[in-house]
N, CA, C and O atoms as CSV, one atom per row, in Angstrom:
chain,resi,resn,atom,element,x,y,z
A,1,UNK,N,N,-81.657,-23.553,98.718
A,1,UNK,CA,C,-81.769,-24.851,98.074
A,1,UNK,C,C,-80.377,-25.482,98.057
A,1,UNK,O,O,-79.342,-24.823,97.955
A,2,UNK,N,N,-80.451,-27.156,98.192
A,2,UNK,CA,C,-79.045,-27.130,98.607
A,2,UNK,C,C,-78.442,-27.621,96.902
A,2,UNK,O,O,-79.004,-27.271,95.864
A,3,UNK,N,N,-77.443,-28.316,96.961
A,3,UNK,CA,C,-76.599,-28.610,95.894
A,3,UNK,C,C,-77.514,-29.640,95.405
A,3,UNK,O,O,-77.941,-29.427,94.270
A,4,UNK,N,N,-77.895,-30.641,95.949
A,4,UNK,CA,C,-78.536,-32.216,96.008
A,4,UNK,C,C,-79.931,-31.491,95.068
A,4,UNK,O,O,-80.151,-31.703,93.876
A,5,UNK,N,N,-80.726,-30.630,95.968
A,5,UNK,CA,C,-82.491,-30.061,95.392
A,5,UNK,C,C,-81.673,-29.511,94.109
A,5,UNK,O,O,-81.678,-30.330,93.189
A,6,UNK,N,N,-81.170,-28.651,93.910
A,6,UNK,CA,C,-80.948,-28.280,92.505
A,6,UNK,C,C,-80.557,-29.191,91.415
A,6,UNK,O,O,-81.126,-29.065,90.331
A,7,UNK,N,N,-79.632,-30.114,91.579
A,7,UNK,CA,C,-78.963,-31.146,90.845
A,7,UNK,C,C,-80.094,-31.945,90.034
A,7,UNK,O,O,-80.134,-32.307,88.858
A,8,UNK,N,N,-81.393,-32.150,91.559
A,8,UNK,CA,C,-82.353,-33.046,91.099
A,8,UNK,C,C,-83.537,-32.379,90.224
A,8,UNK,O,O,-84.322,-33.053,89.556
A,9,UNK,N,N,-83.563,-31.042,90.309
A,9,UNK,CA,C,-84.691,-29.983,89.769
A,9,UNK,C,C,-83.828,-29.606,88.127
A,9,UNK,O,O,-84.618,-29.294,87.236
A,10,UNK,N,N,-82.777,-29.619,87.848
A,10,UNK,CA,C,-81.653,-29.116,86.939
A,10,UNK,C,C,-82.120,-29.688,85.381
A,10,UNK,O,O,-81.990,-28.964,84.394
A,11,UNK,N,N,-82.508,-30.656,85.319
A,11,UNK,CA,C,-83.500,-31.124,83.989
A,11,UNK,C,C,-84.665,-29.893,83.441
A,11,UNK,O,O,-84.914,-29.416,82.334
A,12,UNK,N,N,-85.219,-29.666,84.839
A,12,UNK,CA,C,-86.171,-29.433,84.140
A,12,UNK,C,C,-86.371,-27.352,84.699
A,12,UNK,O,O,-87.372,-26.719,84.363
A,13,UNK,N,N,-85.513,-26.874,85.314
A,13,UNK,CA,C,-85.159,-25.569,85.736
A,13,UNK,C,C,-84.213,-25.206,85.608
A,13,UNK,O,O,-83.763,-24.224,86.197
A,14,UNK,N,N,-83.323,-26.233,84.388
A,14,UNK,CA,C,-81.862,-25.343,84.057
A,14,UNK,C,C,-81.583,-25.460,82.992
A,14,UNK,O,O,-80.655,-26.104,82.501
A,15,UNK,N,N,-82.709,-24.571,82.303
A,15,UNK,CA,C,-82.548,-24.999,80.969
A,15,UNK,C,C,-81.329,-23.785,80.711
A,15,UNK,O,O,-81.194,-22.700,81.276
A,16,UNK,N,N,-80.438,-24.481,79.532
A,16,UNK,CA,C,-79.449,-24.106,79.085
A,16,UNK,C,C,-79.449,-23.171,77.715
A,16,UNK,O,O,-80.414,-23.346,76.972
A,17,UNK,N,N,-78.771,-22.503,77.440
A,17,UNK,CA,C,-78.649,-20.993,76.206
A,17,UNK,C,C,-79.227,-22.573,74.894
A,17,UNK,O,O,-80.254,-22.477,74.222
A,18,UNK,N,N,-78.351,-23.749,74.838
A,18,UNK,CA,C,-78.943,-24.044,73.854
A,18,UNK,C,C,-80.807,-24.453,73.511
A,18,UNK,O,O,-81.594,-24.207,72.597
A,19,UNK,N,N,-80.856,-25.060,74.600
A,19,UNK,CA,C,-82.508,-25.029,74.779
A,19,UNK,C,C,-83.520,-24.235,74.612
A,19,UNK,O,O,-84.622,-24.472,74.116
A,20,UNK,N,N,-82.925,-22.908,75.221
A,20,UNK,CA,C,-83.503,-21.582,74.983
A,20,UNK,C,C,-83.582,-20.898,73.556
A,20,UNK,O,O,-84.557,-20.259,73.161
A,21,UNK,N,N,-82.434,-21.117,72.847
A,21,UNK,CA,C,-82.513,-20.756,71.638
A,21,UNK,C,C,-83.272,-21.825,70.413
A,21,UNK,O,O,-83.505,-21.423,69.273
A,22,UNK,N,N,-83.565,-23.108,70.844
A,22,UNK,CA,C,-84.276,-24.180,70.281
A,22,UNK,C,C,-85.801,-23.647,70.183
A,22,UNK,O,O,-86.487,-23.706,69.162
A,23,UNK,N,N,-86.160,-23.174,71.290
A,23,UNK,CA,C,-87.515,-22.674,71.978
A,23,UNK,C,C,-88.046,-21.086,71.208
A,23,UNK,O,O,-89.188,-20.932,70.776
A,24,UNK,N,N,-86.810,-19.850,71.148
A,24,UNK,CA,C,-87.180,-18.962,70.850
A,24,UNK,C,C,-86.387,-18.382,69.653
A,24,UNK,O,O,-86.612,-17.184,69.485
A,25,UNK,N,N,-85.497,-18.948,68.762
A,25,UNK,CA,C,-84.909,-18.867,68.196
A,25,UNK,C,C,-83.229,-18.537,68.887
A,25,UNK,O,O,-82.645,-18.873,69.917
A,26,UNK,N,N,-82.870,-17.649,67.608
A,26,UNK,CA,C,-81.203,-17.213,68.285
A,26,UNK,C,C,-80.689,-16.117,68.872
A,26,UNK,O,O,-80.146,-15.244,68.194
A,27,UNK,N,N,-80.785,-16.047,69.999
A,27,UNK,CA,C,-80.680,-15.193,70.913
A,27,UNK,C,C,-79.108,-14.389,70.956
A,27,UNK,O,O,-78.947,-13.169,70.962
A,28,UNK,N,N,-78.145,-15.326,70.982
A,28,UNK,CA,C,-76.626,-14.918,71.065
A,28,UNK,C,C,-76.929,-13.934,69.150
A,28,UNK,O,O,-76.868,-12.706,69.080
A,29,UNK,N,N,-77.116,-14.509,68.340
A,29,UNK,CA,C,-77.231,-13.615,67.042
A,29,UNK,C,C,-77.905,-12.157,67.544
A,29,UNK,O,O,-77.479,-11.011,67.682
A,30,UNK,N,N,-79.150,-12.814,67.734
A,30,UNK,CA,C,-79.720,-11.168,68.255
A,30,UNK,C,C,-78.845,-10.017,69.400
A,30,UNK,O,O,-78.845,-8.786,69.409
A,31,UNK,N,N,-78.395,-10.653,69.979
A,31,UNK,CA,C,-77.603,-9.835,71.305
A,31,UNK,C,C,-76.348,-9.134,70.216
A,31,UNK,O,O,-76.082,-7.933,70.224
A,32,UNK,N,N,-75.650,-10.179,69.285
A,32,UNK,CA,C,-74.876,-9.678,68.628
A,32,UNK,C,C,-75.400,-8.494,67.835
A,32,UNK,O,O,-75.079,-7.318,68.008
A,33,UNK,N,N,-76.070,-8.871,67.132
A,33,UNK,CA,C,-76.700,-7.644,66.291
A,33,UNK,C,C,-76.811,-6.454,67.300
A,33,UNK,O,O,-76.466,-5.354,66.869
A,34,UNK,N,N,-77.206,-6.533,68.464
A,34,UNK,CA,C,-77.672,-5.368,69.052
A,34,UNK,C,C,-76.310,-4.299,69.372
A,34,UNK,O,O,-76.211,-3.075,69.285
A,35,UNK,N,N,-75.199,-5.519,69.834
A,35,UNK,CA,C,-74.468,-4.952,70.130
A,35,UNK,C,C,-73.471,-4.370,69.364
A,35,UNK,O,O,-72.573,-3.680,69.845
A,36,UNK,N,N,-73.630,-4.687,67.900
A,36,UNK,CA,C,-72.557,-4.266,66.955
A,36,UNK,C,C,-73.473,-2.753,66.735
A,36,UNK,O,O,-72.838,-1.757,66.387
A,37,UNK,N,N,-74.502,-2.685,66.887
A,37,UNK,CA,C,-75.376,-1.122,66.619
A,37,UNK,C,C,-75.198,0.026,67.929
A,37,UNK,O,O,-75.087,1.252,67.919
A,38,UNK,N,N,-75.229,-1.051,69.115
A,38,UNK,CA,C,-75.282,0.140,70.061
A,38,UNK,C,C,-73.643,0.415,70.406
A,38,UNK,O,O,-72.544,-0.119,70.254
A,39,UNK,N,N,-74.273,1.644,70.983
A,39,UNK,CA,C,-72.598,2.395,71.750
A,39,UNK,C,C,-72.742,1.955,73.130
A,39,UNK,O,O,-71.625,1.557,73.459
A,40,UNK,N,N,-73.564,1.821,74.124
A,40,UNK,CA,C,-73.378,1.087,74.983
A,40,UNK,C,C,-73.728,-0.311,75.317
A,40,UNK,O,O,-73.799,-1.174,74.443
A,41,UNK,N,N,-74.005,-0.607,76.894
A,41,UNK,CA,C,-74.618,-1.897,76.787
A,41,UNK,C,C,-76.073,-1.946,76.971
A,41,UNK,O,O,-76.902,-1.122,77.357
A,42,UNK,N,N,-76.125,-3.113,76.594
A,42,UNK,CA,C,-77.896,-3.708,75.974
A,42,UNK,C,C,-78.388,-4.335,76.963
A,42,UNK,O,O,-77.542,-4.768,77.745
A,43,UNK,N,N,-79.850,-4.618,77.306
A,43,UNK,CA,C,-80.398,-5.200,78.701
A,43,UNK,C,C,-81.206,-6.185,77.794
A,43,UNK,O,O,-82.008,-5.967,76.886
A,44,UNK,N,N,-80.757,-7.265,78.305
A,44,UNK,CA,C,-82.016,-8.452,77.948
A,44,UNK,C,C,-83.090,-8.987,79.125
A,44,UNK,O,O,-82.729,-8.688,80.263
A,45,UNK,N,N,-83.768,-9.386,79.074
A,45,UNK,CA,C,-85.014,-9.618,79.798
A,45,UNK,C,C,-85.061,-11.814,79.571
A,45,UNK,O,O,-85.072,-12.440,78.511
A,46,UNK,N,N,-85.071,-12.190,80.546
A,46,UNK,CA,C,-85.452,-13.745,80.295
A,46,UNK,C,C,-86.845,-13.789,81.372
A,46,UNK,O,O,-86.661,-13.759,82.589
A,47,UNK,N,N,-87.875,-13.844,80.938
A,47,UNK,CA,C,-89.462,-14.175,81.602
A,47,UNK,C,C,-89.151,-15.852,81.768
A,47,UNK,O,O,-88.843,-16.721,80.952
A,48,UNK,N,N,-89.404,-15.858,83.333
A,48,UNK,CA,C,-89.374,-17.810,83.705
A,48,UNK,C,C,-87.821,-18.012,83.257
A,48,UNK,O,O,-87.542,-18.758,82.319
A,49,UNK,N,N,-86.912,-17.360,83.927
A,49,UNK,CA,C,-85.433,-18.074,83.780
A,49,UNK,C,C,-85.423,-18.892,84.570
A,49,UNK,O,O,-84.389,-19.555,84.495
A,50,UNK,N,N,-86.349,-19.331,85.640
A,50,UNK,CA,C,-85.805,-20.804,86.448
A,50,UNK,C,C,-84.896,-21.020,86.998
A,50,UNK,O,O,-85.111,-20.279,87.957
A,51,UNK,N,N,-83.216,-21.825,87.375
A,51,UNK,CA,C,-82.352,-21.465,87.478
A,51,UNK,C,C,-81.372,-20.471,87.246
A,51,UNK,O,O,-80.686,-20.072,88.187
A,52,UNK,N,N,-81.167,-19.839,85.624
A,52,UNK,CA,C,-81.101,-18.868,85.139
A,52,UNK,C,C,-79.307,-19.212,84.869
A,52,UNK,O,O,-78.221,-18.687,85.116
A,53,UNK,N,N,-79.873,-20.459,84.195
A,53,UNK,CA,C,-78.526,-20.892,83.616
A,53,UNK,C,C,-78.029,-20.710,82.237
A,53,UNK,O,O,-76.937,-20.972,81.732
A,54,UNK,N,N,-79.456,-20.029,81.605
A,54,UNK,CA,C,-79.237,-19.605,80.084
A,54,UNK,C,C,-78.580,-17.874,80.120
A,54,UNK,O,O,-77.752,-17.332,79.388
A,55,UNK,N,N,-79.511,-17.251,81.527
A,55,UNK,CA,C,-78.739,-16.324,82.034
A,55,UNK,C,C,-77.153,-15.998,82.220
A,55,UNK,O,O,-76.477,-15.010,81.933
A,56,UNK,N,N,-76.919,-16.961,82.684
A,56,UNK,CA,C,-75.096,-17.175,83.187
A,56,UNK,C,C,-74.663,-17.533,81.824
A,56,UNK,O,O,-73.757,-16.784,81.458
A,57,UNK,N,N,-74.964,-18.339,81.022
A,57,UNK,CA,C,-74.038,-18.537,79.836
A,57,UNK,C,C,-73.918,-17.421,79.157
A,57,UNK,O,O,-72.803,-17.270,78.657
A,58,UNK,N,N,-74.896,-16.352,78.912
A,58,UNK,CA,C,-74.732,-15.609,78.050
A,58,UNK,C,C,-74.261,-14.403,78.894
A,58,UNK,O,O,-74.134,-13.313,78.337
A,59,UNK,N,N,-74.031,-14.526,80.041
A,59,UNK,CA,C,-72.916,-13.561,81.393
A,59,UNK,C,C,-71.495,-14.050,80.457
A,59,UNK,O,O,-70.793,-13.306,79.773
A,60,UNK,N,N,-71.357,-15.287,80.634
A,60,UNK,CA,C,-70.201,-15.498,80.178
A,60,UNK,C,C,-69.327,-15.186,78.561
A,60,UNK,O,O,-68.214,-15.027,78.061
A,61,UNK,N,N,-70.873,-15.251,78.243
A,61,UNK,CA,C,-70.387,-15.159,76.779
A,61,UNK,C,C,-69.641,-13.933,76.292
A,61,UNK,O,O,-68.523,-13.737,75.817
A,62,UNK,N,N,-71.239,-12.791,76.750
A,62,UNK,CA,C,-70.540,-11.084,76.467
A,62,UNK,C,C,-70.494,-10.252,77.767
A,62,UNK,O,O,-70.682,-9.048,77.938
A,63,UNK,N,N,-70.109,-11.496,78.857
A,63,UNK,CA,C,-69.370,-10.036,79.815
A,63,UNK,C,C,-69.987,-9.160,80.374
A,63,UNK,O,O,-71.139,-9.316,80.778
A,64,UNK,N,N,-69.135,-7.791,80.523
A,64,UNK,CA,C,-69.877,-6.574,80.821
A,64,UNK,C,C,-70.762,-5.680,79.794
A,64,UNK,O,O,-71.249,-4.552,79.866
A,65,UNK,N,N,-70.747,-6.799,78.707
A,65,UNK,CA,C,-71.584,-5.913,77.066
A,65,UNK,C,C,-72.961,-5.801,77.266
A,65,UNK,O,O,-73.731,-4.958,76.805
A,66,UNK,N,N,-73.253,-7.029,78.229
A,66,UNK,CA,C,-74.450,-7.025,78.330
A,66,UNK,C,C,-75.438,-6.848,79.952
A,66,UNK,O,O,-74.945,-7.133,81.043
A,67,UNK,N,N,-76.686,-6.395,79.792
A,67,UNK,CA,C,-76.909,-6.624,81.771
A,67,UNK,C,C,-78.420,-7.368,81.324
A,67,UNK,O,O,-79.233,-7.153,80.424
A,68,UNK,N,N,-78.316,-8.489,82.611
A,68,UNK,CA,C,-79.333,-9.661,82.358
A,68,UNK,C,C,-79.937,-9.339,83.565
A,68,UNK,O,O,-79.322,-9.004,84.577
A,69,UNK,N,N,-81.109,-9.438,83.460
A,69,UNK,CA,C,-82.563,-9.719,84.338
A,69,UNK,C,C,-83.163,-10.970,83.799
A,69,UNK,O,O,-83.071,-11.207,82.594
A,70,UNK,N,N,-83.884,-11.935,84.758
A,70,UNK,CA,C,-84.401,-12.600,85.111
A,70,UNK,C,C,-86.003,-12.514,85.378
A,70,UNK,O,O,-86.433,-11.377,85.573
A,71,UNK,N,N,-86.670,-13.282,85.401
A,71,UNK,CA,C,-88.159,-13.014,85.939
A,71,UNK,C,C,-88.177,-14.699,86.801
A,71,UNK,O,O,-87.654,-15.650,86.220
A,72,UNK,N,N,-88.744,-14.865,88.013
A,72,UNK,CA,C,-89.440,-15.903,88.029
A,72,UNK,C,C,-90.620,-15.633,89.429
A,72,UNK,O,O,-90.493,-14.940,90.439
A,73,UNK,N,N,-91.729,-16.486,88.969
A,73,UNK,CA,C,-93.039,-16.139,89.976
A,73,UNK,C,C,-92.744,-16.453,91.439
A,73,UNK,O,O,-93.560,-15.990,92.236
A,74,UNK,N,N,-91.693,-17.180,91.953
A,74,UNK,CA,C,-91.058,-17.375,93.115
A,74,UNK,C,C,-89.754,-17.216,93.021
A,74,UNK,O,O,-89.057,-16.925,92.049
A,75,UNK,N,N,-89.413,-17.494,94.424
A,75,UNK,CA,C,-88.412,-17.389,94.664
A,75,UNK,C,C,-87.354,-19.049,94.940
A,75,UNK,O,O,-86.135,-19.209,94.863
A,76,UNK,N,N,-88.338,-19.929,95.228
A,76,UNK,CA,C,-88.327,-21.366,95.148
A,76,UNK,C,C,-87.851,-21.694,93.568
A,76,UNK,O,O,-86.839,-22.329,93.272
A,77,UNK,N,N,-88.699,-21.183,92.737
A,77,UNK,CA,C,-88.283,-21.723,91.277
A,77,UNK,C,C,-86.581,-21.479,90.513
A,77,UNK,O,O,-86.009,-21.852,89.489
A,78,UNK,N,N,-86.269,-20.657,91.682
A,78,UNK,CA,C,-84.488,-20.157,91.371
A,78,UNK,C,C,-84.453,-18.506,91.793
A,78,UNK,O,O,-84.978,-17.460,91.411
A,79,UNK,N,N,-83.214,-19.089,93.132
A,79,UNK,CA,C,-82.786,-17.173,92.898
A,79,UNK,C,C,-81.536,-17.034,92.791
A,79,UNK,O,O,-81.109,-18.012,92.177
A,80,UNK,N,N,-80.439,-16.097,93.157
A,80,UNK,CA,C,-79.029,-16.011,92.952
A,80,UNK,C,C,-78.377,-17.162,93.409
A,80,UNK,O,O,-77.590,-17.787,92.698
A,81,UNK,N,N,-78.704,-17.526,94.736
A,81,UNK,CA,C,-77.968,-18.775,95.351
A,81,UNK,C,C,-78.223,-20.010,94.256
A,81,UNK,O,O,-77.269,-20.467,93.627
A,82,UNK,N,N,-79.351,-20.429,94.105
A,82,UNK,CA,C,-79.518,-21.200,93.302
A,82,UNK,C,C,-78.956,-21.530,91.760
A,82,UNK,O,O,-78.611,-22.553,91.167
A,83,UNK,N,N,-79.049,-20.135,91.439
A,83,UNK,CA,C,-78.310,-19.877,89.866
A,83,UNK,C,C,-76.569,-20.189,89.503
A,83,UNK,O,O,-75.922,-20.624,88.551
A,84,UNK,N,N,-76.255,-19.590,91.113
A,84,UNK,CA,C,-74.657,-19.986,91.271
A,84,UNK,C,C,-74.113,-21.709,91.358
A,84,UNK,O,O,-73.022,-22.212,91.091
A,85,UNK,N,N,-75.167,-22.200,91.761
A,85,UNK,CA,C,-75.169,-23.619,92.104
A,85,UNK,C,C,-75.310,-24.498,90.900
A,85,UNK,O,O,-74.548,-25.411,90.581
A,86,UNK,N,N,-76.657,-23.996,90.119
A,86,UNK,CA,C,-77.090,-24.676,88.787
A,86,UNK,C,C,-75.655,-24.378,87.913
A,86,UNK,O,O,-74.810,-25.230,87.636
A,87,UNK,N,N,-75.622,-23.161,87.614
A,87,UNK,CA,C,-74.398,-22.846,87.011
A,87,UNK,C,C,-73.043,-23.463,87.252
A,87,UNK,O,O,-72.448,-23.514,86.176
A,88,UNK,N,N,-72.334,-23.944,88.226
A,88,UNK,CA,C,-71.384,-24.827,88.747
A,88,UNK,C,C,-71.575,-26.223,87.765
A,88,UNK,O,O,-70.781,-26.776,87.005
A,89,UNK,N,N,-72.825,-26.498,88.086
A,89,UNK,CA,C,-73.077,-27.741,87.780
A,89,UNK,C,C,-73.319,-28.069,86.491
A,89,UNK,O,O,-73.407,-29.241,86.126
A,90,UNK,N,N,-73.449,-27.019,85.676
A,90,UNK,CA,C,-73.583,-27.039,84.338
A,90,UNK,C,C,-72.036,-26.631,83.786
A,90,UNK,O,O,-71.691,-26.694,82.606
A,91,UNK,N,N,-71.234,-26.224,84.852
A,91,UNK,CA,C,-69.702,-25.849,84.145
A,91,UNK,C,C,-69.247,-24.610,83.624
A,91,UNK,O,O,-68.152,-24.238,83.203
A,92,UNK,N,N,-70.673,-23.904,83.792
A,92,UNK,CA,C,-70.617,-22.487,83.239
A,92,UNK,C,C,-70.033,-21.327,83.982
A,92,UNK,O,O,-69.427,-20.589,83.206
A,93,UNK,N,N,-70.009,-20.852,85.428
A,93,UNK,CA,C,-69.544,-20.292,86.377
A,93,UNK,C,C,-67.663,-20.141,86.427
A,93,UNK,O,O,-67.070,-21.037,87.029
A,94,UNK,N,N,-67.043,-19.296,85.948
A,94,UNK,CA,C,-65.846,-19.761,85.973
A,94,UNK,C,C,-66.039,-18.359,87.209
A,94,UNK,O,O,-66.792,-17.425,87.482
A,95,UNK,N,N,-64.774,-19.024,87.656
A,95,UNK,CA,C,-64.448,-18.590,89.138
A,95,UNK,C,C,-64.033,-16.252,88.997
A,95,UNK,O,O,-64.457,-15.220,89.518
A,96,UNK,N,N,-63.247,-16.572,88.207
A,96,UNK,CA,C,-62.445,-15.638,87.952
A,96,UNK,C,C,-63.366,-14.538,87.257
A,96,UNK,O,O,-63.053,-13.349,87.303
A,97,UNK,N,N,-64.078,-14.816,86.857
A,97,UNK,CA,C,-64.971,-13.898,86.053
A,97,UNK,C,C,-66.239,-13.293,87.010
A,97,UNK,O,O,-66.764,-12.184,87.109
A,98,UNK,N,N,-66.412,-14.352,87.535
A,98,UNK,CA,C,-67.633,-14.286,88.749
A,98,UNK,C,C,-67.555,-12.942,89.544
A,98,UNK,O,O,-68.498,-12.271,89.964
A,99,UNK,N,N,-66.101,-12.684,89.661
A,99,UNK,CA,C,-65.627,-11.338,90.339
A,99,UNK,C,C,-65.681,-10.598,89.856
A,99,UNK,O,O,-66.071,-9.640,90.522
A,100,UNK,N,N,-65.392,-10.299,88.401
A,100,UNK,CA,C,-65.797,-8.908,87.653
A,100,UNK,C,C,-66.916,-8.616,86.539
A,100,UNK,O,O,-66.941,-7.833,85.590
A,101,UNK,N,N,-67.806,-9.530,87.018
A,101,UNK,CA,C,-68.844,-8.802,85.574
A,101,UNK,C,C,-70.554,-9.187,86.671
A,101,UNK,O,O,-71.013,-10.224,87.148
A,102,UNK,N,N,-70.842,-8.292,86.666
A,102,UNK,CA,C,-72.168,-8.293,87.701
A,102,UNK,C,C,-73.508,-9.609,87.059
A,102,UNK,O,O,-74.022,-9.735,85.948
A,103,UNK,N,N,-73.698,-10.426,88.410
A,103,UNK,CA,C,-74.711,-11.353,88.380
A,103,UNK,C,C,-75.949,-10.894,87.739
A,103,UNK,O,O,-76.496,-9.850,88.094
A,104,UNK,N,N,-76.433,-11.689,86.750
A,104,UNK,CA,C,-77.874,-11.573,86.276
A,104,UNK,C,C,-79.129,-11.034,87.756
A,104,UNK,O,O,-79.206,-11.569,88.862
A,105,UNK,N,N,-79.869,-9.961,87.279
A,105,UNK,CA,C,-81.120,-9.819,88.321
A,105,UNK,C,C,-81.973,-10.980,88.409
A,105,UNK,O,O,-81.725,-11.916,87.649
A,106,UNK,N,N,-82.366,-11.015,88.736
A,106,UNK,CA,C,-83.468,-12.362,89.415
A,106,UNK,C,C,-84.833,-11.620,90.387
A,106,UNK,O,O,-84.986,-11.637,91.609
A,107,UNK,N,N,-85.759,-10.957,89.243
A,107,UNK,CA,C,-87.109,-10.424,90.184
A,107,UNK,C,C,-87.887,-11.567,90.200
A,107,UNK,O,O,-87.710,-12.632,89.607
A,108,UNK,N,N,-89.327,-11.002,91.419
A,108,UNK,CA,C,-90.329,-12.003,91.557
A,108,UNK,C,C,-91.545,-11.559,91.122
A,108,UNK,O,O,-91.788,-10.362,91.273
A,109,UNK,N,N,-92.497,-12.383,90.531
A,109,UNK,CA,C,-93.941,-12.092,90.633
A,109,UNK,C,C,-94.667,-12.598,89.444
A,109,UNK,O,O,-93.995,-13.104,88.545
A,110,UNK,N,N,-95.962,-12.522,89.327
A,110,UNK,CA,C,-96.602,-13.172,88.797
A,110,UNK,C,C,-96.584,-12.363,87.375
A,110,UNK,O,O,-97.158,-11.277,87.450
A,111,UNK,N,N,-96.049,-12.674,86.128
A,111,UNK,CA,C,-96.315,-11.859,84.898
A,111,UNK,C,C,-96.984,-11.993,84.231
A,111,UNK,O,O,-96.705,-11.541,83.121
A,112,UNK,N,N,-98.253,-12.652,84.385
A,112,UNK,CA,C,-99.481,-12.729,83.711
A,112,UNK,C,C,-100.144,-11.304,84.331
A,112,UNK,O,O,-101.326,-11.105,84.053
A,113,UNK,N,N,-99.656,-10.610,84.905
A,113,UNK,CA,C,-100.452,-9.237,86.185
A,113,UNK,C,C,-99.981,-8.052,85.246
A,113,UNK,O,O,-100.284,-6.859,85.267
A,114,UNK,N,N,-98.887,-8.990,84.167
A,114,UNK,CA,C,-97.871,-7.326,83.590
A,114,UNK,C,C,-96.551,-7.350,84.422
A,114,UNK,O,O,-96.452,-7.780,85.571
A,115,UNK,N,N,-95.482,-6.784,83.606
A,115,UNK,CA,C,-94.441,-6.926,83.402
A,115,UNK,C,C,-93.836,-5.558,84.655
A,115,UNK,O,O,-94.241,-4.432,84.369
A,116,UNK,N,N,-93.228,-5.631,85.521
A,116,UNK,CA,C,-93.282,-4.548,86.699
A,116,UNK,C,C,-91.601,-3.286,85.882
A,116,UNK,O,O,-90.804,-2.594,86.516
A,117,UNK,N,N,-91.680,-3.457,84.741
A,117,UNK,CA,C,-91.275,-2.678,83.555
A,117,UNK,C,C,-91.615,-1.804,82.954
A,117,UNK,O,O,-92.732,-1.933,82.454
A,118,UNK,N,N,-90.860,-0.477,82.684
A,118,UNK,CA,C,-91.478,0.799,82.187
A,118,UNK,C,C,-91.039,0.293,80.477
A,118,UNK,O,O,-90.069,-0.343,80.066
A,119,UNK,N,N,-92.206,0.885,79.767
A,119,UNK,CA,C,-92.228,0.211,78.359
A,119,UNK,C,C,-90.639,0.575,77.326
A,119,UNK,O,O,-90.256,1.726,77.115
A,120,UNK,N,N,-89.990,-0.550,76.859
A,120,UNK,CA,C,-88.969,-0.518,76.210
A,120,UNK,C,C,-87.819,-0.168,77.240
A,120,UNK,O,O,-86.955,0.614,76.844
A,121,UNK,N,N,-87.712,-0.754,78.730
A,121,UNK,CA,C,-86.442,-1.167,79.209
A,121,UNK,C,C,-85.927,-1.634,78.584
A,121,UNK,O,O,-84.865,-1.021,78.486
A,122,UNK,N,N,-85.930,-2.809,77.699
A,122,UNK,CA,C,-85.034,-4.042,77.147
A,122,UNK,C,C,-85.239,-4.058,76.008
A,122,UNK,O,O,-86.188,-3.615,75.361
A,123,UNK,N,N,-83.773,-4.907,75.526
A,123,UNK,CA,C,-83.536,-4.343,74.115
A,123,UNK,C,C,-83.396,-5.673,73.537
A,123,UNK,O,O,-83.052,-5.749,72.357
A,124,UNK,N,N,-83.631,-6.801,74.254
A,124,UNK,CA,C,-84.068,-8.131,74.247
A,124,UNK,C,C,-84.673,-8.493,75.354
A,124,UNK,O,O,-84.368,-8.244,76.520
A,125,UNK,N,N,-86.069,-9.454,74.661
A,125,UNK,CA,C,-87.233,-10.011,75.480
A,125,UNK,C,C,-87.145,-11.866,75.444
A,125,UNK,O,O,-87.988,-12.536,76.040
């Protein structure tokens, strides 16, 4: 997808950490909580991340504290290329960091079929 298709899809497939937390409450609180309890790091799960720009903010936020997966039913609706792009464009992507803390997963498929997850991978849903 190029810069132009994302830019124009970015309303409505890039939704941002604040949107997300409007929608499902507070997510950065919860991650915190998790992480002041655990000794290692915590896996969150985003079902329909879309671009997966709420993904990248919260890359940015806690780093290597945390490891992010993605869900979306295609691969059209956003995959890594795409996420790097949305993310640019939202300002979130800093260059320097990009190099040391590993990209959010981005699987495919339909999750109304069930979640292709062994029960209690994630320690946020």
């Amino acid at each position: 997808m190029s810069e132009l298709d994302v830019a124009a899809k970015l309303g409505h497939r890039g939704r941002g950490l604040v949107k997300l937390e409007r929608h499902v409450g507070s997510v950065c609180r919860e991650v915190e909580k998790r992480l002041t309890d655990a000794s290692k790091k915590i896996r969150l799960l985003e079902i329909g991340c879309g671009f997966g720009v709420a993904l990248m903010e919260l890359r940015q936020r806690f780093n290597d504290r945390i490891e992010l997966t993605g869900t979306n039913k295609e691969k059209s609706h956003g995959n890594t290329e795409t996420m790097l792009i949305a993310a640019s464009l939202c300002n979130v992507n800093d260059v320097s960091e990009a190099q040391t803390t590993a990209l959010p997963t981005i699987l495919y498929g339909d999750m109304a079929s069930g979640l292709p997850f062994d029960d209690c991978s994630f320690d946020v849903v």
